[in-house]
LUMLUMMI-957473 format. One record per residue (C-alpha): chain; residue number from 1; x, y, z; residue in one letter. Coordinates in steps of 0.05 Angstrom, whole numbers. Layout:
% residues N
+-------+-----+--------+--------+--------+-----+
| chain |   n |      u |      v |      w | res |
+-------+-----+--------+--------+--------+-----+
|     A | NUM |      X |      Y |      Z |   a |
...
+-------+-----+--------+--------+--------+-----+
***
This chain:
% residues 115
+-------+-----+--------+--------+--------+-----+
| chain |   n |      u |      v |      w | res |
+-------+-----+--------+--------+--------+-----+
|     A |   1 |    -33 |   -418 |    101 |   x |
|     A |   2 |    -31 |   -363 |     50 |   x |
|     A |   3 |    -19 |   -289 |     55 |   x |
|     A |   4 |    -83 |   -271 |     64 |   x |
|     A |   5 |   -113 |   -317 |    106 |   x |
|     A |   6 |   -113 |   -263 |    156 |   x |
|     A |   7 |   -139 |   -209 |    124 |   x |
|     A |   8 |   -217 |   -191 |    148 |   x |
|     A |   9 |   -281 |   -162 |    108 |   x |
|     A |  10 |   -268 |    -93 |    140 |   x |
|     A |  11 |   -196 |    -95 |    116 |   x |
|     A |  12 |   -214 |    -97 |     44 |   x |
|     A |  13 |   -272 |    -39 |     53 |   x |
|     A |  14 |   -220 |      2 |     94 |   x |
|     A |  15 |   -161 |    -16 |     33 |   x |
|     A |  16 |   -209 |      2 |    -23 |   x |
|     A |  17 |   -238 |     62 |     15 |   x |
|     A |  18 |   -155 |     88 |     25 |   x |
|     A |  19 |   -150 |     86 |    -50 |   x |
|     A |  20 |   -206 |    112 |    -63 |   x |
|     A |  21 |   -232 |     64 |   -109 |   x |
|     A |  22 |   -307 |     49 |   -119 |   x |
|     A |  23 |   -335 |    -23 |   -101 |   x |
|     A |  24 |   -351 |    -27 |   -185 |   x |
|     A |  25 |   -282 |    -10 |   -200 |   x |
|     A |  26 |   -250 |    -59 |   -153 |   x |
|     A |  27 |   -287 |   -111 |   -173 |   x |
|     A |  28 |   -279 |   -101 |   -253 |   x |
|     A |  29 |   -202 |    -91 |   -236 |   x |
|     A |  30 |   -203 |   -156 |   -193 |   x |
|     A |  31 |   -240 |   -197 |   -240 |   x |
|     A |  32 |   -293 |   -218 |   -187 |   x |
|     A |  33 |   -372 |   -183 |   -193 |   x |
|     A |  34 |   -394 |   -133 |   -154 |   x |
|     A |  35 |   -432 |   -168 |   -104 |   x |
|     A |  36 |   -385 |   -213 |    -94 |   x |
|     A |  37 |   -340 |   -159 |    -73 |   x |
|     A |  38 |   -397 |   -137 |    -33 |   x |
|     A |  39 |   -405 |   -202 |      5 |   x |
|     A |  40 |   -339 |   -195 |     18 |   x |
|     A |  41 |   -336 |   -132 |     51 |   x |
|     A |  42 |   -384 |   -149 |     92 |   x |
|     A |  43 |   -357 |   -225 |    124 |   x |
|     A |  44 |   -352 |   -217 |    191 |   x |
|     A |  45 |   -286 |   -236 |    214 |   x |
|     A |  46 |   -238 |   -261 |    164 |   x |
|     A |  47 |   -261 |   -261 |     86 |   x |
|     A |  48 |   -309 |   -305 |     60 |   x |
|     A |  49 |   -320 |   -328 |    -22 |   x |
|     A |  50 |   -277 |   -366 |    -56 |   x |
|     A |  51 |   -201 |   -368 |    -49 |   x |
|     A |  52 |   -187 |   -345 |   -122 |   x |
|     A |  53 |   -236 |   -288 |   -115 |   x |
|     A |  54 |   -203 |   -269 |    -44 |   x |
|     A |  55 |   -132 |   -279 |    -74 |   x |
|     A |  56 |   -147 |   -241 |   -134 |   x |
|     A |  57 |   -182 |   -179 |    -83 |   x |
|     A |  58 |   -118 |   -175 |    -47 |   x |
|     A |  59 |    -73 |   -181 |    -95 |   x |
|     A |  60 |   -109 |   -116 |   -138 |   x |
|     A |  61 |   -108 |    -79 |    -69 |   x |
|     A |  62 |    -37 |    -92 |    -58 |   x |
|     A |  63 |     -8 |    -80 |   -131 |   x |
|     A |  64 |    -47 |     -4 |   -125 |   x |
|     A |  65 |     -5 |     11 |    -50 |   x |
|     A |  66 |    -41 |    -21 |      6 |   x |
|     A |  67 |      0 |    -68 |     56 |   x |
|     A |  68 |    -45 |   -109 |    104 |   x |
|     A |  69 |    -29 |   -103 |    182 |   x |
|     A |  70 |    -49 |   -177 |    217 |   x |
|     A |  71 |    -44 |   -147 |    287 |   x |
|     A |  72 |     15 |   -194 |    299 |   x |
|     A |  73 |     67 |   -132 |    317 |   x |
|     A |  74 |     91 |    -79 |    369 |   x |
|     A |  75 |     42 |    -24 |    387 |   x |
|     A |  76 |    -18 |    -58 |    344 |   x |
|     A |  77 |    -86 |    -41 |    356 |   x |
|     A |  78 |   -118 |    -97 |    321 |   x |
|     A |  79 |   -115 |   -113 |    229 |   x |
|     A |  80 |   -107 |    -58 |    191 |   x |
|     A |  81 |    -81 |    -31 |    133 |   x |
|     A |  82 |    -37 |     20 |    109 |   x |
|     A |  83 |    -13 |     51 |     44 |   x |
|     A |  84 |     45 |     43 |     18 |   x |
|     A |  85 |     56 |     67 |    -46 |   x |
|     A |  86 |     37 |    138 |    -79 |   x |
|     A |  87 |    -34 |    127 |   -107 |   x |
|     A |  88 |    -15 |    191 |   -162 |   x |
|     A |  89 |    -40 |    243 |   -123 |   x |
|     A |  90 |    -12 |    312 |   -128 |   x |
|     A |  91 |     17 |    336 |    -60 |   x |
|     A |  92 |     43 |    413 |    -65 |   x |
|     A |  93 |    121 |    421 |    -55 |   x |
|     A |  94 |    123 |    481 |    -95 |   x |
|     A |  95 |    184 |    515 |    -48 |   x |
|     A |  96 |    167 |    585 |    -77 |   x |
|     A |  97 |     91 |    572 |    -58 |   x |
|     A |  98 |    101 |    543 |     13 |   x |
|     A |  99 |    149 |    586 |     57 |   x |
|     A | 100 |    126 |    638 |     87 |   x |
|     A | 101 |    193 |    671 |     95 |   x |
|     A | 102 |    238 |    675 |     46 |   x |
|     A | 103 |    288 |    708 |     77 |   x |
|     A | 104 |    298 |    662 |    141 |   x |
|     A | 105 |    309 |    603 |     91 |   x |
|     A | 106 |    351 |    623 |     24 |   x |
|     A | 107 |    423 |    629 |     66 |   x |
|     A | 108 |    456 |    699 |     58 |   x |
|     A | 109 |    522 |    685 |    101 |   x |
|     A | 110 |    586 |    690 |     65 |   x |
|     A | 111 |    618 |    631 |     47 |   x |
|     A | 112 |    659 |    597 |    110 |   x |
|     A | 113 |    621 |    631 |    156 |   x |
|     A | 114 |    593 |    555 |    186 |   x |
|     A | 115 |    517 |    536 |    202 |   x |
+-------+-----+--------+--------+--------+-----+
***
């Protein structure tokens, strides 16, 4: 059984959709055509098309973050997936941008006077 075996049509929408990464794009990256891609989007159940092209899907999806969730664990509602790695977007953590008060955070106590 190989890793992706598992893994089901609305999986690889829902992956590509979290990276937000066009059906075209996917597809070029992945080596497979478009419709292909499309037909596999669509299987009902697990993938359908032809192992390379499925292997070769997954394998873009998970090099760019995305870990696939079988259902097989505590607490699961059923396949999934989930991302994993940073796709490059820009999250602000600018300190001097984000907190409100200034004075509540920068510590003015002398030194050795604890907390």
């Amino acid at each position: 059984m190989d890793d992706f075996d598992h893994i089901t049509g609305r999986q690889l929408a829902a992956a590509r959709a979290l990276l937000g990464m066009g059906q075209v794009e996917l597809a070029g990256r992945a080596n497979v055509s478009a419709p292909t891609l499309r037909r596999m989007e669509a299987s009902e159940g697990t993938v359908e098309g032809i192992r390379n092209n499925v292997a070769s899907v997954v394998a873009v999806l998970e090099a760019a973050g995305i870990t696939f969730l079988d259902g097989n664990y505590s607490g699961s509602g059923g396949p999934g997936v989930r991302l994993t790695q940073s796709t490059g977007a820009s999250i602000d953590v600018q300190e001097r941008e984000t907190i409100q008060y200034r004075e509540f955070y920068e510590n003015d106590a002398p030194p050795g006077a604890g907390g």
